[in-house]
C-alpha positions as CSV (number, residue, x, y, z in Angstrom):
1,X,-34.8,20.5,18.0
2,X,-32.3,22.7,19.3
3,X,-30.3,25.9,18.5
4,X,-26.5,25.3,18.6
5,X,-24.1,26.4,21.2
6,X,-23.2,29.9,20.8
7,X,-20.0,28.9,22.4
8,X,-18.5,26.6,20.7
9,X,-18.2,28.9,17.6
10,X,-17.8,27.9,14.2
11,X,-17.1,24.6,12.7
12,X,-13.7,24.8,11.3
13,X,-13.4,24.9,7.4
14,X,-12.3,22.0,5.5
15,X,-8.7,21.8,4.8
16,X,-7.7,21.8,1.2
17,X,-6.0,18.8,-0.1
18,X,-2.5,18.6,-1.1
19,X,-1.2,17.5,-4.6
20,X,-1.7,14.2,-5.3
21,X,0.2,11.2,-4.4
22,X,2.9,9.2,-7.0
23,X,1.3,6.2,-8.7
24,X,2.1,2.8,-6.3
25,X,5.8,1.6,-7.7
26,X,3.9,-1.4,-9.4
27,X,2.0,1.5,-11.6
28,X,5.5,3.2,-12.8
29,X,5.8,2.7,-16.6
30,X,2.5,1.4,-16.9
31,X,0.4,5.1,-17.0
32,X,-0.2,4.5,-21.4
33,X,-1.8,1.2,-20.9
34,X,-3.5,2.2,-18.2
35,X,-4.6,5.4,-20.1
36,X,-5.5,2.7,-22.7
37,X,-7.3,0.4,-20.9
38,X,-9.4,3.6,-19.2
39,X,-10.8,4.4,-23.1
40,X,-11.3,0.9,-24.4
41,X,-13.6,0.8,-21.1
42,X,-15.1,3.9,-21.7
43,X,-16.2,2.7,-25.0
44,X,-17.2,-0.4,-24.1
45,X,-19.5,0.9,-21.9
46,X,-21.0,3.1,-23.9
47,X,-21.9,0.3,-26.8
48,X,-23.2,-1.7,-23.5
49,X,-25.6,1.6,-23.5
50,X,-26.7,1.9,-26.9
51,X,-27.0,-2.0,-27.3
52,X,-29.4,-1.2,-24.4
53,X,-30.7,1.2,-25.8
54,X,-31.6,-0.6,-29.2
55,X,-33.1,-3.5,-27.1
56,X,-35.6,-1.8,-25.3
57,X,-36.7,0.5,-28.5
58,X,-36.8,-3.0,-30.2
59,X,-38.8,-4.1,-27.5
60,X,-41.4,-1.2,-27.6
61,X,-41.8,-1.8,-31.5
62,X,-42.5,-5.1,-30.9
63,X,-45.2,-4.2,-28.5
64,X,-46.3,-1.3,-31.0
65,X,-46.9,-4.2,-33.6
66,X,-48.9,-6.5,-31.7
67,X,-50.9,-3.4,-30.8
68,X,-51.7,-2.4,-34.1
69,X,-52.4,-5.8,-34.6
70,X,-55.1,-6.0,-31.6
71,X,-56.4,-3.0,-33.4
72,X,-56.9,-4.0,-36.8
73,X,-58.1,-7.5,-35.6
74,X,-61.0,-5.5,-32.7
75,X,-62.1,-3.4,-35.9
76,X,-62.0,-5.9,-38.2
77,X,-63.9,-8.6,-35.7
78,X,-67.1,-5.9,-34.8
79,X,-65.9,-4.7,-31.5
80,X,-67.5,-0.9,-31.1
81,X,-64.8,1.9,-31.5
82,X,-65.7,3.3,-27.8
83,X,-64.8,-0.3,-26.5
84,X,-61.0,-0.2,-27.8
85,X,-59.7,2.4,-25.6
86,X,-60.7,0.0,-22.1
87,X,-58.8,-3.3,-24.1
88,X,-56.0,-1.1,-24.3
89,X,-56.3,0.2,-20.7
90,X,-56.5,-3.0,-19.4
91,X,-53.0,-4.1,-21.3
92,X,-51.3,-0.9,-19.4
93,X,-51.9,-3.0,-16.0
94,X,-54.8,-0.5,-14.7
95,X,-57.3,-1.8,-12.4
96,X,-59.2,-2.7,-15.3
97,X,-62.8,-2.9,-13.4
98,X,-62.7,0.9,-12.0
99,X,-61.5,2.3,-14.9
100,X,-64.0,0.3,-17.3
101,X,-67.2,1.1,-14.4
102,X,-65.6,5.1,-15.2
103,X,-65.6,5.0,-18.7
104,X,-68.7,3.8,-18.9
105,X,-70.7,5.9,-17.0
């Protein structure tokens, strides 16, 4: 790594930009529907979000069910209560064999 070259000074500031261009010819007349076009889209991608969003909360109830469902049916079935928390481990994806050797011990 080296220092920079005391001689060549300092790098020169960037300009600042003028106004803005006119709107292509095409464009004149056409600034409203474009303004309305910009806010339909802007809406539509927001409900594109929250349907999203509702999709994958649907999703983690539905995992939330079958869960409680796992649960009731371990509890129900005899399995011992210090047994549940490595079923529910191994559902996470977790290397199942360390973590049960672990919790074991």
């Amino acid at each position: 790594m080296t220092l920079p070259d005391p001689n060549r000074g300092q790098p020169p500031l960037p300009q600042p930009m003028g106004p803005m261009p006119a709107p292509p010819s095409q464009w004149q007349g056409a600034e409203e529907s474009m303004r309305n076009w910009l806010v339909a889209k802007s809406e539509e991608d927001k409900r594109k979000q929250e349907e999203e969003k509702t999709r994958q909360e649907g999703l983690r109830l539905e995992q939330r069910k079958i869960e409680q469902s796992m649960l009731r049916d371990s509890m129900q079935g005899g399995v011992p209560p210090q047994l549940l928390p490595i079923m529910f481990a191994g559902m996470g994806g977790a290397n199942l064999t360390n973590l049960s050797v672990e919790w074991l011990q």
